[in-house]
C-alpha positions as CSV (number, residue, x, y, z in Angstrom):
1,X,0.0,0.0,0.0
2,X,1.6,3.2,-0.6
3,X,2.2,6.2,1.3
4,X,-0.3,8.1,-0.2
5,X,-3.4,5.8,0.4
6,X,-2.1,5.2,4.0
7,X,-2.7,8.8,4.4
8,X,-5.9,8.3,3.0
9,X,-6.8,5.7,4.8
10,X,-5.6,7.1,8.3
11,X,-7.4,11.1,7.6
12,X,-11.0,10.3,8.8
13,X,-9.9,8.3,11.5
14,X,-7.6,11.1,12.9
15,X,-10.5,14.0,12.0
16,X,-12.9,12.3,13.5
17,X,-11.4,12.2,17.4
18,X,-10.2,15.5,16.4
19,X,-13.6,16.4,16.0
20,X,-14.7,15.3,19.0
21,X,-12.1,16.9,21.2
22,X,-13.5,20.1,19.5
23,X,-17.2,19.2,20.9
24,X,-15.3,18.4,24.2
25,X,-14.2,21.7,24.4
26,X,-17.7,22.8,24.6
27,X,-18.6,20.6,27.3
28,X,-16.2,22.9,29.9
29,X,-19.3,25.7,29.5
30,X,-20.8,23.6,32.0
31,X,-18.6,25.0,35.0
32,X,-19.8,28.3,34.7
33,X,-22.9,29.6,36.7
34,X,-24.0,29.3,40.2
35,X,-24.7,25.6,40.2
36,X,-23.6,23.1,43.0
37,X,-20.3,21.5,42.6
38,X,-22.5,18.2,41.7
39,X,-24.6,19.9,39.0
40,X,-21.8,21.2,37.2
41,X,-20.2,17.6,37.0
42,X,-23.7,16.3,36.3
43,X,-24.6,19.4,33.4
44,X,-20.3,18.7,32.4
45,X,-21.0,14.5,31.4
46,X,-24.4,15.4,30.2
47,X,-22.6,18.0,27.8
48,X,-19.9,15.2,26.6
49,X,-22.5,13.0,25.0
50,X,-22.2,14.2,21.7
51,X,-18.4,13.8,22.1
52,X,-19.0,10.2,22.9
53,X,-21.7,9.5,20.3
54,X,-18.7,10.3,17.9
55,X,-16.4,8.1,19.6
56,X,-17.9,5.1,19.4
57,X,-18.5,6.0,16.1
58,X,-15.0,6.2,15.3
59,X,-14.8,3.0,17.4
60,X,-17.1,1.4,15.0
61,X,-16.3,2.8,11.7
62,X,-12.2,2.2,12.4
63,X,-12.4,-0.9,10.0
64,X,-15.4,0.0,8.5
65,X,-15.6,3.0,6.6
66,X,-18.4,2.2,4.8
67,X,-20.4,2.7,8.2
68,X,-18.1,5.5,9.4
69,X,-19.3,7.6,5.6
70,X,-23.4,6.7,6.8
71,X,-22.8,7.4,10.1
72,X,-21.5,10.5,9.8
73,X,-24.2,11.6,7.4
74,X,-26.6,10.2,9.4
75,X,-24.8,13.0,12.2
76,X,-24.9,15.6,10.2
77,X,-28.7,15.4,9.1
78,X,-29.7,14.5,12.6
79,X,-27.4,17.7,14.3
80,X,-28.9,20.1,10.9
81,X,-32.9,19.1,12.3
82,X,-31.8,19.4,16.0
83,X,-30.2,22.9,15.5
84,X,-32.4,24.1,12.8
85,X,-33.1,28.0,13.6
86,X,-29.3,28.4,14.2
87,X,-27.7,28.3,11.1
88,X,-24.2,29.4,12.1
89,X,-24.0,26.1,14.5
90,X,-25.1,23.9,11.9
91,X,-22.3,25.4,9.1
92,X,-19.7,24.6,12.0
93,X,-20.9,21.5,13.3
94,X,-22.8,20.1,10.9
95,X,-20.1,20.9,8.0
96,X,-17.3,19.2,10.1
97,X,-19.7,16.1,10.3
98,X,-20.4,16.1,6.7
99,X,-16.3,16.5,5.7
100,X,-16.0,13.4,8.2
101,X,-18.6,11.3,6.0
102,X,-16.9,12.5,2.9
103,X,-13.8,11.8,4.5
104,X,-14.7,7.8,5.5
105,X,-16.7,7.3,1.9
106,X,-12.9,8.6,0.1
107,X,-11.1,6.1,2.3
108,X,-13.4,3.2,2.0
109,X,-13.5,3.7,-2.0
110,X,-9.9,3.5,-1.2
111,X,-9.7,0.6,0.4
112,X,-11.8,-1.1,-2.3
113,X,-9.3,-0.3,-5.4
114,X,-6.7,-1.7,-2.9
C-alpha cells in the first residue's frame, strides 16, 4: 500500500477524534454559573455526549468505513434538524460532520481499489 493511500486511509480516522475533542471543548461551559459543585459535573458529562456519540462512532467505523461515511451523514442530518433555527452552529458542526462522512466514503472507495 503506498504512502499516499495510507494517508488516505488514516485522515477520517484522525478528523474524526479531532472532532470530538472540538465538541469536548464545549462541554467545559458547564462549569460556569452558580450551580452546585455536583450539578456542574452532572450538566459537564451530560454536555460530553455528543463527544461520545462520535467516539464510538470512530470506534465502530475504524475498520469500516463504509459505516463511518453513513454514520456520519446520518450525524450531520440528525445535528442540521436538531439545531435548525441556528444556522451558524449547523455550518460549524454540521459541515465538520459532513467533511467526516466525505472523509470515511474517500477512504473506504480506497480501500476497495486496494
Amino acid at each position: 500500500m503506498s504512502r499516499t493511500v495510507r494517508l488516505i486511509r488514516w485522515r477520517p480516522r484522525v478528523f474524526a477524534l479531532s472532532v470530538a475533542g472540538f465538541l469536548a471543548l464545549f462541554a467545559l461551559d458547564a462549569f460556569e454559573g452558580d450551580a452546585t459543585a455536583g450539578e456542574k459535573l452532572f450538566a459537564f458529562f451530560l454536555h460530553l455526549a455528543p463527544t461520545w456519540i462520535l467516539l464510538l462512532v470512530a470506534a465502530l467505523a475504524w475498520r469500516r468505513e463504509r459505516l463511518g461515511a453513513v454514520a456520519f451523514a446520518l450525524l450531520t442530518l440528525v445535528y442540521a434538524v436538531w439545531a435548525w433555527p441556528r444556522m451558524d452552529w449547523i455550518a460549524v458542526i454540521g459541515g465538520l460532520l459532513a467533511c467526516g462522512a466525505v472523509l470515511y466514503a474517500v477512504a473506504w472507495r480506497m480501500r476497495r481499489k486496494a
